[in-house]
DRENKETOR-27578 format. One record per atom (N, C-alpha, C): residue number from 1; x negated, y negated, z negated; atom name. Coordinates in steps of 0.05 Angstrom, whole numbers. Example, Ala and Ser with C-alpha at 12.3 -4.5 7.8 and 13.67 -1.06 7.14 Angstrom:
DRENKETOR-27578
<r pos="1" c1="-264" c2="114" c3="-156" site="N"/>
<r pos="1" c1="-246" c2="90" c3="-156" site="CA"/>
<r pos="1" c1="-264" c2="66" c3="-156" site="C"/>
<r pos="2" c1="-257" c2="45" c3="-142" site="N"/>
<r pos="2" c1="-273" c2="21" c3="-143" site="CA"/>
<r pos="2" c1="-258" c2="-1" c3="-157" site="C"/>
end
This chain:
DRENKETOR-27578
<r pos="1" c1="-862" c2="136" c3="-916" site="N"/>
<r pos="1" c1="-840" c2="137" c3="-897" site="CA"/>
<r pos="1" c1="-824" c2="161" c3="-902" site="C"/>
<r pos="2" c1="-802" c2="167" c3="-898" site="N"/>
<r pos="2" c1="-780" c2="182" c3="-906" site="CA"/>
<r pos="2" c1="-788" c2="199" c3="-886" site="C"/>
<r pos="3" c1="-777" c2="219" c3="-883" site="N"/>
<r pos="3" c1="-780" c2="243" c3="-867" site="CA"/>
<r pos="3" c1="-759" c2="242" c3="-850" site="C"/>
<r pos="4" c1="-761" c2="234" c3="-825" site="N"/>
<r pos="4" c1="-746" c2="246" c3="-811" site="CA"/>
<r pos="4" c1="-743" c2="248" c3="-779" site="C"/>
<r pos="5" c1="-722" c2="256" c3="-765" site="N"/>
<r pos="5" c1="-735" c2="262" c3="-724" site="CA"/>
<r pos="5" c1="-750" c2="241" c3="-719" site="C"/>
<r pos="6" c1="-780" c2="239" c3="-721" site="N"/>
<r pos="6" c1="-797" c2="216" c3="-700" site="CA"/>
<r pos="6" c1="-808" c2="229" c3="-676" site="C"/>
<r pos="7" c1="-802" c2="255" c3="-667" site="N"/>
<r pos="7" c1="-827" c2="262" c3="-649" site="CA"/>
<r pos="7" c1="-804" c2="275" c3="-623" site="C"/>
<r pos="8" c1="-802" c2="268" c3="-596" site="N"/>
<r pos="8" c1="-793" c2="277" c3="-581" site="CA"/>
<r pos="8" c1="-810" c2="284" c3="-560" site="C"/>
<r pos="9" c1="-813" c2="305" c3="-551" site="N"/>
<r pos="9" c1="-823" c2="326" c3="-522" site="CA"/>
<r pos="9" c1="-803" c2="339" c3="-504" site="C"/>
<r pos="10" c1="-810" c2="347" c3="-491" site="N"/>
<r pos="10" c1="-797" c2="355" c3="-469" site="CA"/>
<r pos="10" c1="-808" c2="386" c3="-469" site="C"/>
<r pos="11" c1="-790" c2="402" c3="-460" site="N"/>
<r pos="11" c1="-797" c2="427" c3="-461" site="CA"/>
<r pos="11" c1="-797" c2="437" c3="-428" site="C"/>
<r pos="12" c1="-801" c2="457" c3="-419" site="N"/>
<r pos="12" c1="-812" c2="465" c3="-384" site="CA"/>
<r pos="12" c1="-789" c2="463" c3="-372" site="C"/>
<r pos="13" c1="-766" c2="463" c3="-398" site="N"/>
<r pos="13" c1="-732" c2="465" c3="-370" site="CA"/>
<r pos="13" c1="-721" c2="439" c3="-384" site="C"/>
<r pos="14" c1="-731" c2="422" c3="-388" site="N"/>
<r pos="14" c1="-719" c2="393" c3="-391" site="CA"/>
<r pos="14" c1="-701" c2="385" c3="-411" site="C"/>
<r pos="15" c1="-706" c2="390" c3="-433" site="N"/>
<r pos="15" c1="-688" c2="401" c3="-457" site="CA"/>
<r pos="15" c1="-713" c2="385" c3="-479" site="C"/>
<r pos="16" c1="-696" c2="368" c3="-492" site="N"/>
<r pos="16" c1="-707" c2="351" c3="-507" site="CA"/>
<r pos="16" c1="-709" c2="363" c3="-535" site="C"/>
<r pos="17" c1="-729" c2="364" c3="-551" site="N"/>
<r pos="17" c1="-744" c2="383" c3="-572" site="CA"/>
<r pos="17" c1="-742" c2="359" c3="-591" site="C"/>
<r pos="18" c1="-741" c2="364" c3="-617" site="N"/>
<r pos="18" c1="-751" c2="343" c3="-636" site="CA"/>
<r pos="18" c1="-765" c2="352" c3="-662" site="C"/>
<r pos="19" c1="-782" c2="341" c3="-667" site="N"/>
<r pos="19" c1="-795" c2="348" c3="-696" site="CA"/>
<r pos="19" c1="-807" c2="338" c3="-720" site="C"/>
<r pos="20" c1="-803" c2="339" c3="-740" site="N"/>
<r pos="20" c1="-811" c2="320" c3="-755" site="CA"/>
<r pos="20" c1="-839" c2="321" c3="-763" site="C"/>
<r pos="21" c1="-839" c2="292" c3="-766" site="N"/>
<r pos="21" c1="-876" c2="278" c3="-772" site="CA"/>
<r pos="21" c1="-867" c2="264" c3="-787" site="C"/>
<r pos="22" c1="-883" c2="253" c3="-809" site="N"/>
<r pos="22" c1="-882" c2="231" c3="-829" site="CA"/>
<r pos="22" c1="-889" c2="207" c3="-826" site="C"/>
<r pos="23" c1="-908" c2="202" c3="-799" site="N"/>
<r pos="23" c1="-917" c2="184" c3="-800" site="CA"/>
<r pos="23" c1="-938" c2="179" c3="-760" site="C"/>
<r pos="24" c1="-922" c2="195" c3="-737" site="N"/>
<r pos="24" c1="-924" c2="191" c3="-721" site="CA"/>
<r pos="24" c1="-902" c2="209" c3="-698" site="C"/>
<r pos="25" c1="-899" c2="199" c3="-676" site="N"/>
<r pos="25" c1="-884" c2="206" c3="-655" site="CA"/>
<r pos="25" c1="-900" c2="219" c3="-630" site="C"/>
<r pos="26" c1="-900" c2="230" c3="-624" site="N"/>
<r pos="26" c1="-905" c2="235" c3="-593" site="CA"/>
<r pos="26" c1="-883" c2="236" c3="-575" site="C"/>
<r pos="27" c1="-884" c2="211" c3="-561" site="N"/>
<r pos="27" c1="-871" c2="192" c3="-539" site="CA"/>
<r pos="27" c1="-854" c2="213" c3="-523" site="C"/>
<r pos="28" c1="-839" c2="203" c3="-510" site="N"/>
<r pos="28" c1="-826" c2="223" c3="-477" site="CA"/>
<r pos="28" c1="-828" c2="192" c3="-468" site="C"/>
<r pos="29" c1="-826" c2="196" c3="-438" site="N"/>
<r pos="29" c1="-825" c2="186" c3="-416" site="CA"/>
<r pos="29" c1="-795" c2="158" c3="-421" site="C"/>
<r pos="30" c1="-808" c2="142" c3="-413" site="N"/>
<r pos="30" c1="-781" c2="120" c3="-416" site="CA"/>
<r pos="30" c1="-789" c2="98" c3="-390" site="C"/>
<r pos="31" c1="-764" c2="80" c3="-394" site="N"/>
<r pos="31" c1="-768" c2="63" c3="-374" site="CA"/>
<r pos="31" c1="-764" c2="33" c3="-391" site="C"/>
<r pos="32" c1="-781" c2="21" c3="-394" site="N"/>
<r pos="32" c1="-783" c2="-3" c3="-404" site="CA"/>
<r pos="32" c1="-787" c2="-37" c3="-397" site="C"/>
<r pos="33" c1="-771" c2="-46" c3="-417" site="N"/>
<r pos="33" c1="-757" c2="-76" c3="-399" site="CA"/>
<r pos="33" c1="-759" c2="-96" c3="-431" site="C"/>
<r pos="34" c1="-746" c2="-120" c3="-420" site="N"/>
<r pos="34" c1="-753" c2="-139" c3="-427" site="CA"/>
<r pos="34" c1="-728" c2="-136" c3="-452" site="C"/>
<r pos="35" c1="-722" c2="-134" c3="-478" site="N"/>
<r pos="35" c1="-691" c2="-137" c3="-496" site="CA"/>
<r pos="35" c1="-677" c2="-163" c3="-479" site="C"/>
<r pos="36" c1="-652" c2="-160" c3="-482" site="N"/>
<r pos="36" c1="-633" c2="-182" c3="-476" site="CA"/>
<r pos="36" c1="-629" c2="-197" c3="-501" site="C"/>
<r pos="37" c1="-616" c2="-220" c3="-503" site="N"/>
<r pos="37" c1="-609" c2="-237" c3="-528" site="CA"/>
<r pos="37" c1="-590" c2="-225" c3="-543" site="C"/>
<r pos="38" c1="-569" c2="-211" c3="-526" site="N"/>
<r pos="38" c1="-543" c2="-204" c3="-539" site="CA"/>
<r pos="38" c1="-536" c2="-175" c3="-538" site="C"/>
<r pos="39" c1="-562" c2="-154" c3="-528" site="N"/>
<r pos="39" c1="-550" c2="-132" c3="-532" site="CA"/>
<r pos="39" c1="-554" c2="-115" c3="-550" site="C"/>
<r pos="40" c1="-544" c2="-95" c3="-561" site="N"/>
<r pos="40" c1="-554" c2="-76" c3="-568" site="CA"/>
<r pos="40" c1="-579" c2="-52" c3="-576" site="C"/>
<r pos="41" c1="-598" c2="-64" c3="-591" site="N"/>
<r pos="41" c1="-622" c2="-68" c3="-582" site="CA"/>
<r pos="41" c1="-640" c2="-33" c3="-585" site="C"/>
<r pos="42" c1="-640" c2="-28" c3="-571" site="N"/>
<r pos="42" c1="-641" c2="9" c3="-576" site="CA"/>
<r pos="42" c1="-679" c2="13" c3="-571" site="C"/>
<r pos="43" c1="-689" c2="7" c3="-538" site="N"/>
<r pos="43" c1="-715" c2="1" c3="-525" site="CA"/>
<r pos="43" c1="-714" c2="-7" c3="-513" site="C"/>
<r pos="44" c1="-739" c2="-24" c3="-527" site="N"/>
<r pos="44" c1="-740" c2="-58" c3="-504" site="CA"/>
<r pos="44" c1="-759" c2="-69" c3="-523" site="C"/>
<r pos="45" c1="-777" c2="-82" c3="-499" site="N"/>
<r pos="45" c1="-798" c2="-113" c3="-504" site="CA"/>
<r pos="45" c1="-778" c2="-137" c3="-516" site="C"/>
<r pos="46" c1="-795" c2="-137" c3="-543" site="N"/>
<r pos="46" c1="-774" c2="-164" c3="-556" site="CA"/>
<r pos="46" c1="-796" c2="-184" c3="-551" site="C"/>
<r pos="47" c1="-823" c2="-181" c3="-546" site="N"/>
<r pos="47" c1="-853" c2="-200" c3="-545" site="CA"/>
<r pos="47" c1="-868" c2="-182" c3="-543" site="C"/>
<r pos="48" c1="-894" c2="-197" c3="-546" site="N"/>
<r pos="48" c1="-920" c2="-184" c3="-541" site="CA"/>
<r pos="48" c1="-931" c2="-164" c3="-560" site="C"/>
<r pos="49" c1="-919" c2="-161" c3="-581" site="N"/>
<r pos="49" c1="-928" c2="-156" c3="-604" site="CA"/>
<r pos="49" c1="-905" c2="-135" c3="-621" site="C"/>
<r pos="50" c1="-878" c2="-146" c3="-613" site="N"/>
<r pos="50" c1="-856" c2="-130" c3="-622" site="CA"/>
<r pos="50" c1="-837" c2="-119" c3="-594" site="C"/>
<r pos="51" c1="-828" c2="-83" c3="-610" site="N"/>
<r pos="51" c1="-808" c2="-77" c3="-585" site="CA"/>
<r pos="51" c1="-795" c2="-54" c3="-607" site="C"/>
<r pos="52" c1="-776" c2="-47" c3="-591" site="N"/>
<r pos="52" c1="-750" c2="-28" c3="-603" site="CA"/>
<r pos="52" c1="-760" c2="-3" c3="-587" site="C"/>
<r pos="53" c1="-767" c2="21" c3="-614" site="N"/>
<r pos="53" c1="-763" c2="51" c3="-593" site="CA"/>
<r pos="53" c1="-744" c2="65" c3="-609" site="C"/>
<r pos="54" c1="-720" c2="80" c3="-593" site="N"/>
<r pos="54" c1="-694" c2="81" c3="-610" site="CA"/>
<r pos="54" c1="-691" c2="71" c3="-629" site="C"/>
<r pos="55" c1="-681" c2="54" c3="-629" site="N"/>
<r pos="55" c1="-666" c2="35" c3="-654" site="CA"/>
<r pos="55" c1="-686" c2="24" c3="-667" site="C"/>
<r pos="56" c1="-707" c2="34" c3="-671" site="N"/>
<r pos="56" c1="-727" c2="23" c3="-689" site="CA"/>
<r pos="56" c1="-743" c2="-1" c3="-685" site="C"/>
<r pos="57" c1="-742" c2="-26" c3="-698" site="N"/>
<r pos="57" c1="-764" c2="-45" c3="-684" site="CA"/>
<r pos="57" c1="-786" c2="-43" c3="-693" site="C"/>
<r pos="58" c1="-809" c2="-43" c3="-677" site="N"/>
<r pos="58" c1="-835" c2="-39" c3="-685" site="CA"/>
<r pos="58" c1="-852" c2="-68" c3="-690" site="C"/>
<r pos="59" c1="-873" c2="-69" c3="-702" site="N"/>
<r pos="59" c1="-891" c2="-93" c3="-706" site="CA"/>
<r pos="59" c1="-912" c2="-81" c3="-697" site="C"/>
<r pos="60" c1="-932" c2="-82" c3="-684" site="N"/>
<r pos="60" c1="-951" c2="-69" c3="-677" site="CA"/>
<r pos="60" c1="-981" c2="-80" c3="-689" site="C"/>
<r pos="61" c1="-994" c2="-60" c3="-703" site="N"/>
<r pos="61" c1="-1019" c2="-65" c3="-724" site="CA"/>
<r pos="61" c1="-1034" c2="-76" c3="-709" site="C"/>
<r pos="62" c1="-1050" c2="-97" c3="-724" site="N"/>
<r pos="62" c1="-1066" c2="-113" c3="-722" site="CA"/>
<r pos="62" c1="-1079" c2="-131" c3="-700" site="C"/>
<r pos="63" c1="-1052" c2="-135" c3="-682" site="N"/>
<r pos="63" c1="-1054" c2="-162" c3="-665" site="CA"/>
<r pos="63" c1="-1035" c2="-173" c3="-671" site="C"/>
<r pos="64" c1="-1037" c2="-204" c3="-656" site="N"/>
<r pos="64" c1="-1013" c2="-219" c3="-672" site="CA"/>
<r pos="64" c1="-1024" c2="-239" c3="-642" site="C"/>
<r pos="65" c1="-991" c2="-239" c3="-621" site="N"/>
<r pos="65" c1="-991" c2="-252" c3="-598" site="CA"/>
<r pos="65" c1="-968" c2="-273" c3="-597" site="C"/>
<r pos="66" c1="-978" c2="-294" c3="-583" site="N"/>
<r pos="66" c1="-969" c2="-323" c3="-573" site="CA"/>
<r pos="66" c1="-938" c2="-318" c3="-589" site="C"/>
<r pos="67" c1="-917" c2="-340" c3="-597" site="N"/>
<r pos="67" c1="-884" c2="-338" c3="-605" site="CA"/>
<r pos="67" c1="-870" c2="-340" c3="-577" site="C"/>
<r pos="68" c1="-850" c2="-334" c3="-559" site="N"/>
<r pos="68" c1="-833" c2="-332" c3="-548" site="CA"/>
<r pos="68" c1="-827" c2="-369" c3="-545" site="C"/>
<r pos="69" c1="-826" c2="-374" c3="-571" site="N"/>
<r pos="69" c1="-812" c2="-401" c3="-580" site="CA"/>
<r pos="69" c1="-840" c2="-410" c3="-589" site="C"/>
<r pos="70" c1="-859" c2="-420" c3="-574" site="N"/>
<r pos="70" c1="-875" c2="-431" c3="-585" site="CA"/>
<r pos="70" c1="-871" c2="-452" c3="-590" site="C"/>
<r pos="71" c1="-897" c2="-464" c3="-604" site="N"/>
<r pos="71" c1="-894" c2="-499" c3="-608" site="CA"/>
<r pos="71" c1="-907" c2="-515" c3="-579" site="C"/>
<r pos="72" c1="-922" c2="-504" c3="-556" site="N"/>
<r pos="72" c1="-934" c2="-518" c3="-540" site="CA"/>
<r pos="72" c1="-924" c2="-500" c3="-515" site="C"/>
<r pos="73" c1="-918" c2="-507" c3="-490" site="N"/>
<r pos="73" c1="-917" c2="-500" c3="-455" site="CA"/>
<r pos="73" c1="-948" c2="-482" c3="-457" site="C"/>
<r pos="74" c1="-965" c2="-489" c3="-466" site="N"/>
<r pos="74" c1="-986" c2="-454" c3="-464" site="CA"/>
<r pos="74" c1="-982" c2="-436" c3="-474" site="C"/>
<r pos="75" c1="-967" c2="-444" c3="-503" site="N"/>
<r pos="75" c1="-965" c2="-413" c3="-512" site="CA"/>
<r pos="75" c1="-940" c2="-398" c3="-511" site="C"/>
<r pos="76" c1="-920" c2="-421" c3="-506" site="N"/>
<r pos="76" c1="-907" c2="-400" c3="-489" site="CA"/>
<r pos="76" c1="-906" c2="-385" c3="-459" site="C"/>
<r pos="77" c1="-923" c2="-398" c3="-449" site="N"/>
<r pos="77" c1="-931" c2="-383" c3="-422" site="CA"/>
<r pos="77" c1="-951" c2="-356" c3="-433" site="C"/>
<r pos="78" c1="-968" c2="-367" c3="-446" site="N"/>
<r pos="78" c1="-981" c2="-337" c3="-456" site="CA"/>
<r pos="78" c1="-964" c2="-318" c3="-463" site="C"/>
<r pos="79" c1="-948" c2="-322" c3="-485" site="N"/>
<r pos="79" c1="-923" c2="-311" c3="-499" site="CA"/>
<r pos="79" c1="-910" c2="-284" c3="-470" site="C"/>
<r pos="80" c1="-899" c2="-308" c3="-456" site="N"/>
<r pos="80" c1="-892" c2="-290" c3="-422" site="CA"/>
<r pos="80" c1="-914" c2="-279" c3="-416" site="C"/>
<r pos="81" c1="-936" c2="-277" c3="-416" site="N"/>
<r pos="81" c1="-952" c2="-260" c3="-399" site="CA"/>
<r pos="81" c1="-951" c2="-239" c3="-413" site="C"/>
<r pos="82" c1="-967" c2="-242" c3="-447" site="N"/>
<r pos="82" c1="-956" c2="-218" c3="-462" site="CA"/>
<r pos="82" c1="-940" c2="-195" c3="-465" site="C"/>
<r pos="83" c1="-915" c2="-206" c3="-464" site="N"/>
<r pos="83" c1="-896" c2="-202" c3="-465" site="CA"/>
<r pos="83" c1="-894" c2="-179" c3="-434" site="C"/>
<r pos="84" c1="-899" c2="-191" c3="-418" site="N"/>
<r pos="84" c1="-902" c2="-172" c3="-400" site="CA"/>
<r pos="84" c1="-932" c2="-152" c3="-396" site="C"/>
<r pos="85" c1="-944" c2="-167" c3="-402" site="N"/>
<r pos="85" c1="-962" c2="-139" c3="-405" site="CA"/>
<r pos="85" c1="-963" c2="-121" c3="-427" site="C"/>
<r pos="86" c1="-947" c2="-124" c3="-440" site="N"/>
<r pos="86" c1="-938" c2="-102" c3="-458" site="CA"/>
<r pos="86" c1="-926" c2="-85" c3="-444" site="C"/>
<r pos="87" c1="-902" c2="-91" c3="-430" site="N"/>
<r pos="87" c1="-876" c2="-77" c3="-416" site="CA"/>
<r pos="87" c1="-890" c2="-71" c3="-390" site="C"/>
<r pos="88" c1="-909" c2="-72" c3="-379" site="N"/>
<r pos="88" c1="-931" c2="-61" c3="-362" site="CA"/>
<r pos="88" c1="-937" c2="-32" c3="-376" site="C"/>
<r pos="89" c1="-959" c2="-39" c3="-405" site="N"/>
<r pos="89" c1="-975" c2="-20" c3="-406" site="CA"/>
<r pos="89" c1="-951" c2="8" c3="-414" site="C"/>
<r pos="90" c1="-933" c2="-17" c3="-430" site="N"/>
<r pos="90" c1="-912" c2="15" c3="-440" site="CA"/>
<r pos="90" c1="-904" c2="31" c3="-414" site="C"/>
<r pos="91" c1="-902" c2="20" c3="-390" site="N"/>
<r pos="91" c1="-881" c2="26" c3="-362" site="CA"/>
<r pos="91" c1="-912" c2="55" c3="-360" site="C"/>
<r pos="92" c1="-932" c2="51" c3="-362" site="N"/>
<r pos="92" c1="-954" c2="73" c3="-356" site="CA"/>
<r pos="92" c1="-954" c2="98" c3="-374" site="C"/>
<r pos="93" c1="-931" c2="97" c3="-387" site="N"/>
<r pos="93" c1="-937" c2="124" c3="-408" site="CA"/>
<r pos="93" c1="-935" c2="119" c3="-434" site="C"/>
<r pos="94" c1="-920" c2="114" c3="-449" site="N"/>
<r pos="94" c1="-922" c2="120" c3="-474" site="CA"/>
<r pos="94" c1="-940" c2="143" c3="-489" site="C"/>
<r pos="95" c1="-955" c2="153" c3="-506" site="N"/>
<r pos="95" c1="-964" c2="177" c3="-508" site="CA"/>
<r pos="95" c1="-954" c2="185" c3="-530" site="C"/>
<r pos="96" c1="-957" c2="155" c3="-560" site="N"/>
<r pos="96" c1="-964" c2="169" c3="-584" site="CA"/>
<r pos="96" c1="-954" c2="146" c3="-599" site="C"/>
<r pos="97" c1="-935" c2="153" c3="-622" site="N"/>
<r pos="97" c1="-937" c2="125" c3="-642" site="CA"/>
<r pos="97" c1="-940" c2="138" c3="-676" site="C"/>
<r pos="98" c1="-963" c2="113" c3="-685" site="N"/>
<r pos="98" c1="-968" c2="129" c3="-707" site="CA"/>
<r pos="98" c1="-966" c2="106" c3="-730" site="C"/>
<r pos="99" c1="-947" c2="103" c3="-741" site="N"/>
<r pos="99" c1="-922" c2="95" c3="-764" site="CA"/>
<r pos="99" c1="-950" c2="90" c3="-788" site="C"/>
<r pos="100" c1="-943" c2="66" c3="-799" site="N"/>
<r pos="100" c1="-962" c2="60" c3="-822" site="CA"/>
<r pos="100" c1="-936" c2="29" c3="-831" site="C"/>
<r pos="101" c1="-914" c2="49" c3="-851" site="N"/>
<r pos="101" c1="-907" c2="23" c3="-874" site="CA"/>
<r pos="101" c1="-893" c2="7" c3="-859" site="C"/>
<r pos="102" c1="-879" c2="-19" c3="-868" site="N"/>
<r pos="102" c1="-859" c2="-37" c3="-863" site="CA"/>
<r pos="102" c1="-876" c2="-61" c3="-876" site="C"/>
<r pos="103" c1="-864" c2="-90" c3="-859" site="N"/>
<r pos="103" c1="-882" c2="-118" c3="-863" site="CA"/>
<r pos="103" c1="-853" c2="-131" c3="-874" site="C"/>
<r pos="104" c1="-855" c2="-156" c3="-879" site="N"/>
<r pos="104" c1="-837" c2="-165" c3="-902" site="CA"/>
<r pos="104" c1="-813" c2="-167" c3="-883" site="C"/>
<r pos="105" c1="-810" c2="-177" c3="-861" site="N"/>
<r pos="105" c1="-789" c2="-166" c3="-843" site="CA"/>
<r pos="105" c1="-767" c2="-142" c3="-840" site="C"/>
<r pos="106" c1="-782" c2="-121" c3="-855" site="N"/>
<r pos="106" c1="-768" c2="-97" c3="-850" site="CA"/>
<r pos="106" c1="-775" c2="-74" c3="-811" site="C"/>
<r pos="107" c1="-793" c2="-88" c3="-812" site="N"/>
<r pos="107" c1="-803" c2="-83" c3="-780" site="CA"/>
<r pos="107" c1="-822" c2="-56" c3="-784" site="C"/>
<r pos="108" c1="-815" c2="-32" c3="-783" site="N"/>
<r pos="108" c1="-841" c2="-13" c3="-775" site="CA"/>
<r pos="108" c1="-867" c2="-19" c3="-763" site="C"/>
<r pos="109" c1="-888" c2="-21" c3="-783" site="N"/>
<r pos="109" c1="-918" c2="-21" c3="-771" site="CA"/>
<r pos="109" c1="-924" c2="-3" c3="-751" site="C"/>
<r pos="110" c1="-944" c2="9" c3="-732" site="N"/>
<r pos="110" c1="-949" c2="19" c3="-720" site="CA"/>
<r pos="110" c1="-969" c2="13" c3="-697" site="C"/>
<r pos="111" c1="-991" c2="35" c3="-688" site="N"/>
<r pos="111" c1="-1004" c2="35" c3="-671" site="CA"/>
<r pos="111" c1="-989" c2="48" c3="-644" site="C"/>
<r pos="112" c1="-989" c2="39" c3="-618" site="N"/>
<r pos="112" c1="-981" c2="60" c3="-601" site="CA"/>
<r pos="112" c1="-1005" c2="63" c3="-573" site="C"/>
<r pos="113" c1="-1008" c2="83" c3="-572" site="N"/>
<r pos="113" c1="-1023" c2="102" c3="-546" site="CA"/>
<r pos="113" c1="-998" c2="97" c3="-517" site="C"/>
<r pos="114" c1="-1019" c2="90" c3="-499" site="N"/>
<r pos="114" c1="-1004" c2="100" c3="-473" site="CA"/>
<r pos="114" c1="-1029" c2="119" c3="-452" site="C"/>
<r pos="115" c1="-1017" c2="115" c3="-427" site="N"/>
<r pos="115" c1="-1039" c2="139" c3="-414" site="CA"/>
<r pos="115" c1="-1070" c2="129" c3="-421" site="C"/>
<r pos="116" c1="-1074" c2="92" c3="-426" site="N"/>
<r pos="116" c1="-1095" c2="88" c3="-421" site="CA"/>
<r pos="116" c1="-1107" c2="84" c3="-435" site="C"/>
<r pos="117" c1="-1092" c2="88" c3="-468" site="N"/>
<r pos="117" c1="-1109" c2="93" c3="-497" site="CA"/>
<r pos="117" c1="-1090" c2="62" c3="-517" site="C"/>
<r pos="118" c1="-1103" c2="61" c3="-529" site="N"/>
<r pos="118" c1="-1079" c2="41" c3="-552" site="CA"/>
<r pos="118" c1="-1077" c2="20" c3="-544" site="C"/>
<r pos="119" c1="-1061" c2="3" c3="-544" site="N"/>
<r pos="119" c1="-1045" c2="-20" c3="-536" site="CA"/>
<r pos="119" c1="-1061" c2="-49" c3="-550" site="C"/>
<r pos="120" c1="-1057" c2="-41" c3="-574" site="N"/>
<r pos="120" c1="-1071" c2="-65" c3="-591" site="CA"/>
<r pos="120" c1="-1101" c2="-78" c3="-577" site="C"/>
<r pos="121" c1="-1113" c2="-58" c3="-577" site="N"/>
<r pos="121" c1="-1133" c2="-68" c3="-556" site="CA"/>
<r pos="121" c1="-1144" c2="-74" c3="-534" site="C"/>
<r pos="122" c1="-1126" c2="-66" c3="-516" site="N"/>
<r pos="122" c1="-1111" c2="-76" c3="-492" site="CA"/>
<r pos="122" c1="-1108" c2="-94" c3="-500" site="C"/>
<r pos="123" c1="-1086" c2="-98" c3="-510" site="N"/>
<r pos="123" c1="-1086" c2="-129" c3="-517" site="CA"/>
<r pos="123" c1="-1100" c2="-158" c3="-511" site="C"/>
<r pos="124" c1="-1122" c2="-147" c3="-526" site="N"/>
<r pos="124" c1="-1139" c2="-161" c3="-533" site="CA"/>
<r pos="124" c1="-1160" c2="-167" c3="-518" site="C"/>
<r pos="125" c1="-1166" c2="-145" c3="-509" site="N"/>
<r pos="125" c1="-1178" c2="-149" c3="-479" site="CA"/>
<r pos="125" c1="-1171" c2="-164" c3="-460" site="C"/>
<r pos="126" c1="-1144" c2="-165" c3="-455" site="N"/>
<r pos="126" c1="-1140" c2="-178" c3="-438" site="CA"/>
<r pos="126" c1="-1140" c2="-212" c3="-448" site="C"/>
<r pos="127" c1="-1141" c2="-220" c3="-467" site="N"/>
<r pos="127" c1="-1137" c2="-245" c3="-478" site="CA"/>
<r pos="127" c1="-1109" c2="-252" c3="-486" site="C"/>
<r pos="128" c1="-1092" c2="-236" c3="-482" site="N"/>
<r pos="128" c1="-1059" c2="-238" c3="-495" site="CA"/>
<r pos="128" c1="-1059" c2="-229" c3="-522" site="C"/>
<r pos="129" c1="-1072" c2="-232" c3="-539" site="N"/>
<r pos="129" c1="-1065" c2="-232" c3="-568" site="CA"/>
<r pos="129" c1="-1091" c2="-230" c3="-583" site="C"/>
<r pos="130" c1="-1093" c2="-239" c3="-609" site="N"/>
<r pos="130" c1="-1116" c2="-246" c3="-627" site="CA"/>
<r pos="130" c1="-1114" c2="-226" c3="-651" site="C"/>
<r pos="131" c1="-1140" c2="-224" c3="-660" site="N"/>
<r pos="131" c1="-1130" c2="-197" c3="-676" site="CA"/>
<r pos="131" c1="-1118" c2="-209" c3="-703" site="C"/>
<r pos="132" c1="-1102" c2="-194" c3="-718" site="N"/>
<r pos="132" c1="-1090" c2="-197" c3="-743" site="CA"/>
<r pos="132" c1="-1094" c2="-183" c3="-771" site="C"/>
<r pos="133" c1="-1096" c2="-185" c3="-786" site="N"/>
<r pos="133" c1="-1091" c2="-210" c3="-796" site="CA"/>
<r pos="133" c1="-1113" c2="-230" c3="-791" site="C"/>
<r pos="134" c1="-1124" c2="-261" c3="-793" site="N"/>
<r pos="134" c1="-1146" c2="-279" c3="-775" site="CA"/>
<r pos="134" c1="-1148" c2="-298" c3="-791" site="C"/>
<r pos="135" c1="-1168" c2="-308" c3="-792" site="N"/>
<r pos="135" c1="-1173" c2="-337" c3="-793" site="CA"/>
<r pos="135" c1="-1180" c2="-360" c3="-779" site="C"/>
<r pos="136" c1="-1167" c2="-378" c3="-795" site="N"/>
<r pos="136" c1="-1166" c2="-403" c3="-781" site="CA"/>
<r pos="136" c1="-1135" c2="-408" c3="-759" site="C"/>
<r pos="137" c1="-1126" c2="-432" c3="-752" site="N"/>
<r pos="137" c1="-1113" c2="-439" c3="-735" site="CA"/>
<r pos="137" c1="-1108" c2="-421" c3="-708" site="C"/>
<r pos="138" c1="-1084" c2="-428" c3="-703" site="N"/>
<r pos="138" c1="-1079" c2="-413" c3="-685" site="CA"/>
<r pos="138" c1="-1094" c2="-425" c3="-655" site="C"/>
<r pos="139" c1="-1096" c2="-404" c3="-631" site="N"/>
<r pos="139" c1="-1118" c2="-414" c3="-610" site="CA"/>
<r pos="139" c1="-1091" c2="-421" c3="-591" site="C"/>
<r pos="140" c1="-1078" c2="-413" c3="-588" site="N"/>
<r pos="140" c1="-1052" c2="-423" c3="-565" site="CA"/>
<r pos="140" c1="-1050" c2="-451" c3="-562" site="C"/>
<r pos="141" c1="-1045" c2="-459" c3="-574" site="N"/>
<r pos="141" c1="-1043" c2="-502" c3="-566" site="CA"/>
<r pos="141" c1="-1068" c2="-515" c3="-572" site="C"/>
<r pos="142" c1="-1095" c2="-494" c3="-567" site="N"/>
<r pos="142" c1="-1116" c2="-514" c3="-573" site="CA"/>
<r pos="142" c1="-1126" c2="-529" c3="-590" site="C"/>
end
């Protein structure tokens, strides 16, 4: 990964610091929502699995949750739950994102931390996403 501003903090008089890491961020405080179809996509929940932190869209390592556009009414309802419990756990704190490589998409890999520890497995816990890469058929339409 190229070198350049990934890491924003906050300093005691509110004055935004930046520094470079090669290959992680430590988060500031945000407020997080669902992307729109047609805007500008800066931060924001695109799914369960993908979201934009400045400008950047992320893929997040090694879960892989329900399509938006599924093929069946379950998995896109899963898809929605995901989707929001993502934009849940992000709404608790971002902490940490730690950058591993690009998927054939062009989508930044990455793990991310919030107050209550990594996301991916959250995830998974909760039953909104299967780990990735997997075998066999997908579990959403049964």
């Amino acid at each position: 990964m190229s070198r350049r501003c990934l890491a924003h903090t906050a300093s005691a008089v509110g004055v935004a610091l930046c520094a470079v890491f090669p290959s992680q961020v430590l988060a500031q405080e945000l407020t997080w929502r669902l992307c729109l179809p047609d805007e500008r996509r800066v931060t924001c929940v695109v799914d369960g699995d993908t979201l934009w932190y400045e400008g950047t869209k992320i893929r997040l390592i090694g879960i892989d949750t329900p399509e938006v556009q599924g093929r069946c009414a379950a998995e896109r309802k899963t898809a929605d739950q995901a989707t929001q419990y993502l934009t849940k756990l992000l709404n608790t704190g971002l902490r940490k994102i730690e950058f591993d490589g690009e998927d054939r998409y062009g989508r930044a890999l990455a793990r991310l931390w919030v107050k209550s520890g990594e996301i991916g497995p959250a995830m998974l816990a909760a039953g909104l996403a299967e780990p990735y890469p997997r075998r066999g058929p997908r579990p959403w339409c049964g």
